[in-house]
C-alpha positions in Angstrom: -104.9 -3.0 -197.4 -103.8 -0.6 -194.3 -100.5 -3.2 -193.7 -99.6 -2.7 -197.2 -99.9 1.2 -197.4 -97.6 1.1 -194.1 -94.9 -1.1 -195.6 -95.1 0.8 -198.8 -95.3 4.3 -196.7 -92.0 3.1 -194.5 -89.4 4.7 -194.9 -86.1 2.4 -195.7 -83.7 5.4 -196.0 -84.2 6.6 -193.0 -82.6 3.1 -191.5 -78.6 2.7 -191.1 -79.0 -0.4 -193.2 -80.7 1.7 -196.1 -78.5 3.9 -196.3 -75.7 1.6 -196.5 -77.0 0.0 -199.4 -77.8 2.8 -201.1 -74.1 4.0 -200.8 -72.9 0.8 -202.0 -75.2 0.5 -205.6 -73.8 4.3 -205.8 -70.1 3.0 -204.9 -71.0 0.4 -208.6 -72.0 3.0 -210.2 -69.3 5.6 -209.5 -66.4 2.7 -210.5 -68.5 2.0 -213.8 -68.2 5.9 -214.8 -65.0 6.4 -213.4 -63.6 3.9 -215.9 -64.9 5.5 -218.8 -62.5 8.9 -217.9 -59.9 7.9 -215.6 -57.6 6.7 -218.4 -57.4 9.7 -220.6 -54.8 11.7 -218.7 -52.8 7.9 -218.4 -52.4 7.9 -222.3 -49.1 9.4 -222.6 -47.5 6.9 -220.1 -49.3 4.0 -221.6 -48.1 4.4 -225.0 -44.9 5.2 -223.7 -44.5 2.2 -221.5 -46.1 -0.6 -223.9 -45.2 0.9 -227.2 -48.7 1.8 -228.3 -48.9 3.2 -232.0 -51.0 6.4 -232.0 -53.5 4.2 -233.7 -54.1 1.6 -231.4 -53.6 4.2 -228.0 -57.6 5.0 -228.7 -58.7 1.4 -227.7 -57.3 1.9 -224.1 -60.4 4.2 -223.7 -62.9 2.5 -226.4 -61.9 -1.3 -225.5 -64.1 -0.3 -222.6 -67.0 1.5 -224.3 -67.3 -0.8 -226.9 -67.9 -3.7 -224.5 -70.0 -1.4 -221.9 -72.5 -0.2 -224.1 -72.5 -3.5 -226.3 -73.8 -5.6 -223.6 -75.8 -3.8 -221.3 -79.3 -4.8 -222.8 -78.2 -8.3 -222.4 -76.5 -7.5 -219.0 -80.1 -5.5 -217.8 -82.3 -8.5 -218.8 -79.9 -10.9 -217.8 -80.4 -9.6 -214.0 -84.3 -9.5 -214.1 -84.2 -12.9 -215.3 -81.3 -14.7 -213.6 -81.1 -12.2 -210.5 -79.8 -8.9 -209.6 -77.5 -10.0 -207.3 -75.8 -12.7 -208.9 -75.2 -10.8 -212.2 -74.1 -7.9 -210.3 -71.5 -10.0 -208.2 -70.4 -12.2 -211.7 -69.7 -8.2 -213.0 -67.6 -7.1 -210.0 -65.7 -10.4 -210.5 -64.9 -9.5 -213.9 -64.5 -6.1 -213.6 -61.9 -7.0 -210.8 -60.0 -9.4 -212.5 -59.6 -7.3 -215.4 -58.8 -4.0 -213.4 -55.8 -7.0 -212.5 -54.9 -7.9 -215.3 -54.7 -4.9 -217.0 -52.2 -3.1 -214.3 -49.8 -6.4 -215.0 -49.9 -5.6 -218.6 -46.9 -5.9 -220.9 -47.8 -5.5 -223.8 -50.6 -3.1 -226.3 -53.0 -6.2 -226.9 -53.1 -7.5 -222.9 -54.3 -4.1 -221.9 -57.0 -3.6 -224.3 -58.3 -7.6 -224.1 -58.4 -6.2 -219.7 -60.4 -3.3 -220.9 -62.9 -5.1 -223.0 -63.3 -7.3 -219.9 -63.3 -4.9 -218.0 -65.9 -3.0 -220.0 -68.2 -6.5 -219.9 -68.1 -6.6 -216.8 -69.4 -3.0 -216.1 -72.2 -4.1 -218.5 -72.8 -6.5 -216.0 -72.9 -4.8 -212.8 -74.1 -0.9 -214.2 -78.2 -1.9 -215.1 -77.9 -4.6 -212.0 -76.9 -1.9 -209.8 -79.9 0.5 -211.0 -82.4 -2.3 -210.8 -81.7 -3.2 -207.4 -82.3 0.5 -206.4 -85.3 0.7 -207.8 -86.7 -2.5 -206.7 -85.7 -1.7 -202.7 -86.6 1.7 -202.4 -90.3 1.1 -203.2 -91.2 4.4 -200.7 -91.7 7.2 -203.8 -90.0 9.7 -201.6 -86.9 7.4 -200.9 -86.7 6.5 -204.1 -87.1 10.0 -206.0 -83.6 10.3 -203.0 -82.1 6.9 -203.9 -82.5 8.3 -207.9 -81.5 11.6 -207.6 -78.4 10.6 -205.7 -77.6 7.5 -208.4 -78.1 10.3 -211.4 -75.4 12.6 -209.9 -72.9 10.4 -209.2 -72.7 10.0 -213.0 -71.5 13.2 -213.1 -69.3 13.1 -210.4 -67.9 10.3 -211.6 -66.8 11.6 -215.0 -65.2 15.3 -213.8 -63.7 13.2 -210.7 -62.0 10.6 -213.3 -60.0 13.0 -215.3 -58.5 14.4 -211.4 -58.3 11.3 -210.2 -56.5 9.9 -213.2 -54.0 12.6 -213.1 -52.8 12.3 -209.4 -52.5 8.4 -210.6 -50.3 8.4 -213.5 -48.2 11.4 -211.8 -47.8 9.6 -208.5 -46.9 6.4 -208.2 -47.5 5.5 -211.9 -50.3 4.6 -214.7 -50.9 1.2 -213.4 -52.2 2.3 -210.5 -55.0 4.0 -211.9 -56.1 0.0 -212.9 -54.7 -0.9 -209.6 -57.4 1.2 -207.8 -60.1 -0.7 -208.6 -59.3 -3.6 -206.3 -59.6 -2.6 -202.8 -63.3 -0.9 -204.0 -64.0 -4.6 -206.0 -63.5 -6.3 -202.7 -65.4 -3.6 -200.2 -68.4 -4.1 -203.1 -68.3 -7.9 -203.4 -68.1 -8.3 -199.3 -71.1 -5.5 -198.8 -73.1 -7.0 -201.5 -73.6 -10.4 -200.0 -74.6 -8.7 -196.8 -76.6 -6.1 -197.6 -78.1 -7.0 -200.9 -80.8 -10.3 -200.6 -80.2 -13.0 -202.8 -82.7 -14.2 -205.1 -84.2 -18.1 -205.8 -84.9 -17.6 -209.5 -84.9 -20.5 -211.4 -83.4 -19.3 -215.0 -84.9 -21.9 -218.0 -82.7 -22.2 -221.1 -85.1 -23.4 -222.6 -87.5 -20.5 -222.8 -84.3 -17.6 -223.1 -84.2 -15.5 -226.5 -80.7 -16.7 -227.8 -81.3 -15.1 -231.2 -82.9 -11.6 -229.9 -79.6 -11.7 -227.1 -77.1 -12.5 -230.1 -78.3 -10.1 -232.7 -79.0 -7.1 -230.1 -75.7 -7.4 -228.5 -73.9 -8.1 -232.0 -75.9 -5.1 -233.9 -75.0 -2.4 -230.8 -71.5 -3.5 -230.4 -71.0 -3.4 -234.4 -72.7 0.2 -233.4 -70.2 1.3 -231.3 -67.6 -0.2 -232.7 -68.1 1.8 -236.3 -68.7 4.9 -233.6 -65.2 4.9 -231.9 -63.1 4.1 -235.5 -65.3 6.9 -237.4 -63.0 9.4 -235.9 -59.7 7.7 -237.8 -60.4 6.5 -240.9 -63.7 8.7 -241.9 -67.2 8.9 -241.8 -67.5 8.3 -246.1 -64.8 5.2 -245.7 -66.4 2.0 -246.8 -65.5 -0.2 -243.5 -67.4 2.9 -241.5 -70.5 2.9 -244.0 -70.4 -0.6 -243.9 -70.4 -1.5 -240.5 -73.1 1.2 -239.6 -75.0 -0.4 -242.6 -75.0 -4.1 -240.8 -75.4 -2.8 -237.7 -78.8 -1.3 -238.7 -80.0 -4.6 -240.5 -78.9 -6.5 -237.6 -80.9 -4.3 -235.0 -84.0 -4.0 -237.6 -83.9 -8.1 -237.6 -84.0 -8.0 -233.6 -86.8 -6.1 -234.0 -88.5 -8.5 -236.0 -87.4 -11.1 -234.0 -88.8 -10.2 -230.7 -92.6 -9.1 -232.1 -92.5 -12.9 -233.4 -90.9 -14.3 -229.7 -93.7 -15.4 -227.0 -90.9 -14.6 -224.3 -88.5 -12.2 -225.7 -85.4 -10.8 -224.7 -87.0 -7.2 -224.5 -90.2 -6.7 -224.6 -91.4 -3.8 -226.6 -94.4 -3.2 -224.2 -91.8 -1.2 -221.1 -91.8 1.5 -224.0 -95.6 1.9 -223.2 -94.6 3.3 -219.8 -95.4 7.1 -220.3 -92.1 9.3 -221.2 -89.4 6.5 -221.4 -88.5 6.9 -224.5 -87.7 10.3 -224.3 -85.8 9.9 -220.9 -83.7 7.3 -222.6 -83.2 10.0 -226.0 -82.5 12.8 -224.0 -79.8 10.7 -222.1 -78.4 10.1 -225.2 -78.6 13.3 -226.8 -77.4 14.7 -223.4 -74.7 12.9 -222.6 -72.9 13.0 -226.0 -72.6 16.5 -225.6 -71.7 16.5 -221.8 -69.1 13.7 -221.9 -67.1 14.9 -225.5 -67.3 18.7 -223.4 -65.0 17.1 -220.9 -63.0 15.4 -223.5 -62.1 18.6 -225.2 -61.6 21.1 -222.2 -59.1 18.7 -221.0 -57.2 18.5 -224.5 -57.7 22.0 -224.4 -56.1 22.8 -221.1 -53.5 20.1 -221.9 -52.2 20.8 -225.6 -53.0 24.9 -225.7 -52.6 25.9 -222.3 -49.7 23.5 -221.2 -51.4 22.3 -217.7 -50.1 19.3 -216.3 -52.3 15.8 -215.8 -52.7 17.0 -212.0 -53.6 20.7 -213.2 -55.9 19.5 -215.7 -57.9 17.0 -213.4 -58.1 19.5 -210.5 -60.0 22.2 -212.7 -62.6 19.8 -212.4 -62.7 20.3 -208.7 -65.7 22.7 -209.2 -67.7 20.6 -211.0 -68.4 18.3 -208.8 -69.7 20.4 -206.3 -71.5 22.1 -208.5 -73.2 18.9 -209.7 -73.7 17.4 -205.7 -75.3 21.2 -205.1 -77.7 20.4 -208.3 -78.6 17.1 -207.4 -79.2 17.5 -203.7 -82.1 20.7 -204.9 -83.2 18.5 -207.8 -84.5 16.2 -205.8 -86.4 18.3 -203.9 -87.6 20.5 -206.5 -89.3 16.7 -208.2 -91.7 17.0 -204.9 -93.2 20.3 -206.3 -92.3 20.6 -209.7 -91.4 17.4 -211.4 -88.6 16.1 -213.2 -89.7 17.4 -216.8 -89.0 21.2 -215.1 -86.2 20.2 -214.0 -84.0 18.4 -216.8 -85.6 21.1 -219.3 -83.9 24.1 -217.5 -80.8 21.9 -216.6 -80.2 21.4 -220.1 -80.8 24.7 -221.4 -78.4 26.5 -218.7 -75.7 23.4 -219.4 -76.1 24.8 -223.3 -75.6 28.4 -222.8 -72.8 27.2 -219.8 -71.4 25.4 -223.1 -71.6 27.7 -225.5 -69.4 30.2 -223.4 -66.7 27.6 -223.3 -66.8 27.4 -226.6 -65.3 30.9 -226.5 -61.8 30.0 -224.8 -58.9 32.4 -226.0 -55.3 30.7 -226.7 -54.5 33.2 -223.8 -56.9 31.5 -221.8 -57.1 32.2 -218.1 -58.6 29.8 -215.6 -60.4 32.1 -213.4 -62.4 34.0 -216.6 -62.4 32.0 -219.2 -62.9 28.4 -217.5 -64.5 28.2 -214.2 -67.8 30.2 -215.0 -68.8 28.2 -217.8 -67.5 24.7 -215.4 -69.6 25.8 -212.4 -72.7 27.0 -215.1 -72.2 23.6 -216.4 -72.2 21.7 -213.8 -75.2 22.6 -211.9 -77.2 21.9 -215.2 -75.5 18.6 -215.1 -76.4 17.7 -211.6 -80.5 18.7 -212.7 -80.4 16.7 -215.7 -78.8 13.2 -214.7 -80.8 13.3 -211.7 -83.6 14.4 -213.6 -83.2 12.2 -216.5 -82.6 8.7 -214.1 -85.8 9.1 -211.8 -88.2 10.0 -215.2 -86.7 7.1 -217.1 -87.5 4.6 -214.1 -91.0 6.0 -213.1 -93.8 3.7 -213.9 -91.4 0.6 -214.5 -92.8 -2.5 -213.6 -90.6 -4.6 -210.9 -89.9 -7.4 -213.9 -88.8 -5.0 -216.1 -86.4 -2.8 -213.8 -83.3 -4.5 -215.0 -84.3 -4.1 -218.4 -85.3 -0.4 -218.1 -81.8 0.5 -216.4 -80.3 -1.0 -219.1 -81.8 0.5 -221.7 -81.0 3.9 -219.8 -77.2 3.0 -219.8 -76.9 2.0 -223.3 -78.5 5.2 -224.2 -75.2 6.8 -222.6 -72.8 5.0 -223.1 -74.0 5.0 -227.2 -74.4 9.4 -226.4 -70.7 8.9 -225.6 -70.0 7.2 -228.6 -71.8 9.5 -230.7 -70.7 12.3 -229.4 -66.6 12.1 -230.1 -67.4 10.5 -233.2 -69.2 13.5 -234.4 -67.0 16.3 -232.2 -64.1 14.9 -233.5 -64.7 14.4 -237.0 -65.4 18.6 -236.8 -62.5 19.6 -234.6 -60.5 17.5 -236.9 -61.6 18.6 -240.2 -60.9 22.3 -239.1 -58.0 22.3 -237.1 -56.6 20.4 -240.5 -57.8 23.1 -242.9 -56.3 25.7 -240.8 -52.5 24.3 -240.5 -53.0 23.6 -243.6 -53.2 27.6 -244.6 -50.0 27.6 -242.2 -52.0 29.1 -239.0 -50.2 28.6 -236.0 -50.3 25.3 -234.4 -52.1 26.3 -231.0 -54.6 28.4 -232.6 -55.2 25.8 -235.3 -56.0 23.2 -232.0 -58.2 25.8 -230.5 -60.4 26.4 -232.9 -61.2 22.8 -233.4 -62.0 22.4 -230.2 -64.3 26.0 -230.4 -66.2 24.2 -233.4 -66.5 20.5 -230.8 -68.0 22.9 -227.9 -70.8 24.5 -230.2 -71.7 21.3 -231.5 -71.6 20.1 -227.5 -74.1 22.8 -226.5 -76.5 21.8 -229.6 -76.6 19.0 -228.7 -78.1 19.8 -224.8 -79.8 22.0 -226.0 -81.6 19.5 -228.1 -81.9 17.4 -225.4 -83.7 19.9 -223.8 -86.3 19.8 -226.4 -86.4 16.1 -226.4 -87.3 16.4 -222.5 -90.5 18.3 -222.6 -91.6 14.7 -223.9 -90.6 12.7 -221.2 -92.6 12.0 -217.8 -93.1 14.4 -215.0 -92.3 12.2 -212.1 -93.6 14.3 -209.4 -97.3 12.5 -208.2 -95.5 9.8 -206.4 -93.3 11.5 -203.9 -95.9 14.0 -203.4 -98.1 11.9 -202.3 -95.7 10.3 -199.6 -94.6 13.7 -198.9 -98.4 15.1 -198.0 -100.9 12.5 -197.2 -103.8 15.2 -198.3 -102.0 16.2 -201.6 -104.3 15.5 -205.0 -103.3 12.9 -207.7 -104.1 14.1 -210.8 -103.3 11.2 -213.4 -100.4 9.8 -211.3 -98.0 7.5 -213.0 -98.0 3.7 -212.1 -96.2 2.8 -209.0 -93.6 -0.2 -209.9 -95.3 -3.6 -209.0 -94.1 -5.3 -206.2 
């Protein structure tokens, strides 16, 4: 019993070799979020270059979330049941080979079929990633570190794609923000076989749940799919009602399926594990307003303001400091306080942060009406994905940590879908009505985008609601913390 309190009480972080691999899971997940931003400033060349119609220029962005958030259920149980390492190196392969591919693109359809790979193979490597972490920091303060860390780098990743993708396509071109990808690929695939144990799991065909895998994966990319078109041909248009429609009975018949299934693909039993569910719906809630907010500010800054890509992408600057300052006193706020604390007020000041957005004159000046509401916003950002990522993996059995980080990433990427479905439809619908009264063009734009922005901050604020249901993660690292500290009703520590 003592030897296994010590091993459980050492502390892997504080080792070179920790640390290392902790940077390299948060490397995965940077390049997974990255890829869901980096492009939009890109769009301009692209269609320019490969003759995209207006049309078919939205699928350089949604290619990639359709695929993401279609196939990470099957990509999170895939790596508890196969292994975390193998599914995470099979993703990085992909992901590589597509980033390829798609920078050698000539024509509309070879870039989108790379982006769909592309977006596969994040599917892959995104839950694989998480699980890993989870599974090797087993000290609760370490891993309470290991979370808060992987939670902010969401955020960092999606204010540092819209910069990032404007130095790109202004520099030496729009490729190169595919191009990129490579050299990080290889430094991940070369780390990962050193610093990442392999597994000897012995994966039986014969027992796997090919109908639960086939209708999940079909029903959530059908999902998504209706999502990203909603925007373009309407929410009352038969192919949209349809589609939703399927998806539903295809996702209901899942569910059927896998109370029937001895072994199924996801077993309903991980949403026993106290406040999961609401981690995951506040993750979703959240993140659809959070990830449309960037969306908008940059068309915004672009289309009203006039600032270039490299203008547009640096006003981001901010935020991500904002959001590293957040997570770093998130995580130790969790030791006193708790998550639930935590992502509650993160999402209430990210609301009112939205909310004064919202405001943004046609006259807009960066200084007034931009950065106070970016650096409000950001530090609620940093609280809540840090927040939201260490509640929705407390408890988590070892088995099931694959299936739990995928659950958590589908409930994003599906928030993102949401989100500009929804956002857009409004900033559409009024920006429309207005030229249509002959208002001037900007202003037209600009109050669309005021209408998206209130929606936005509903939407956290929501989320904030949804999180007084989820689990206060705080017994665990305060018992590692202070030896002497009282448990009251502690959540389970992961097996293993």
């Amino acid at each position: 019993m003592t030897v296994a309190l010590d091993s459980a009480s050492a502390s892997l972080l504080s080792t070179r070799r920790g640390m290392a691999t902790l940077l390299l899971l948060c490397a995965i997940q940077f390049l997974d979020i990255l890829d869901s931003s980096i492009m939009n400033v890109a769009l301009p060349s692209i269609q320019h270059d490969l003759g995209f119609s207006q049309q078919n220029l939205q699928w350089v962005l949604s290619g990639y979330v359709l695929t993401y958030g279609g196939f990470l259920l099957l990509g999170g149980r895939a790596a508890d049941l196969v292994g975390r390492r193998r599914v995470l190196i099979t993703g990085v392969v992909l992901f590589a080979g597509a980033s390829l591919a798609g920078g050698l693109s000539t024509t509309s359809g070879a870039l989108i079929a790379a982006r769909l790979i592309q977006g596969f193979g994040a599917a892959l490597m995104a839950p694989a990633g998480l699980s890993i972490l989870t599974t090797t920091f087993s000290n609760p303060v370490d891993r309470h570190k290991a979370l808060g860390l992987w939670g902010a780098i969401s955020g960092l990743a999606a204010a540092a794609g819209v910069f990032l993708g404007g130095i790109l396509s202004e520099g030496p071109g729009w490729r190169w923000v595919l191009f990129v990808n490579l050299p990080v690929c290889a430094l991940i695939l070369a780390s990962a076989f050193v610093l990442i144990a392999g597994e000897r799991k012995r994966f039986s065909l014969s027992g796997f749940d090919f109908p639960g895998a086939a209708l999940v994966t079909a029903g959530v990319l059908l999902l998504v799919y209706a999502l990203v078109k909603a925007p373009n041909v309407g929410w009352t248009n038969r192919h949209t009602i349809g589609e939703i429609a399927t998806a539903a009975v295809l996702l209901a018949a899942f569910t059927l399926n896998e109370r029937r299934r001895q072994n199924p693909l996801t077993p309903f039993s991980i949403f026993r594990t106290k406040g999961l569910l609401a981690a995951d719906t506040t993750q979703l809630i959240g993140f659809a307003g959070f990830y449309s907010m960037f969306f908008f500010l940059t068309l915004y800054m672009q289309n009203v303001l006039r600032y270039s890509p490299i203008r547009a992408g640096a006003a981001y600057l901010p935020v991500t400091v904002g959001i590293g300052i957040a997570a770093t006193v998130s995580a130790k706020l969790f030791v006193r306080i708790g998550t639930k604390p935590v992502i509650v007020t993160g999402s209430a000041l990210a609301a009112v942060a939205m909310y004064y957005l919202s405001r943004v004159p046609l006259d807009g000046s960066y200084a007034r009406d931009l950065l106070p509401g970016l650096v409000l916003m950001s530090l609620g950002l940093g609280a809540v994905f840090v927040g939201v990522t260490t509640a929705a993996n407390a408890g988590v059995a070892e088995s099931e940590a694959g299936l739990a980080a995928g659950l958590l990433n589908t409930a994003q990427q599906l928030g993102a879908a949401l989100g500009l479905a929804i956002f857009s439809a409004l900033a559409t619908a009024r920006t429309n009505d207005l030229l249509a009264a002959h208002a001037n063009t900007a202003h037209a734009l600009t109050s669309g985008y005021h209408r998206a922005l209130v929606a936005c901050s509903i939407f956290v604020g929501v989320a904030a609601v949804v999180a007084l249901r989820a689990a206060n993660a705080r017994q665990q690292a305060a018992v590692a913390g202070d030896s002497n500290a009282s448990r009251p009703e502690p959540l389970p520590v992961p097996e293993g």
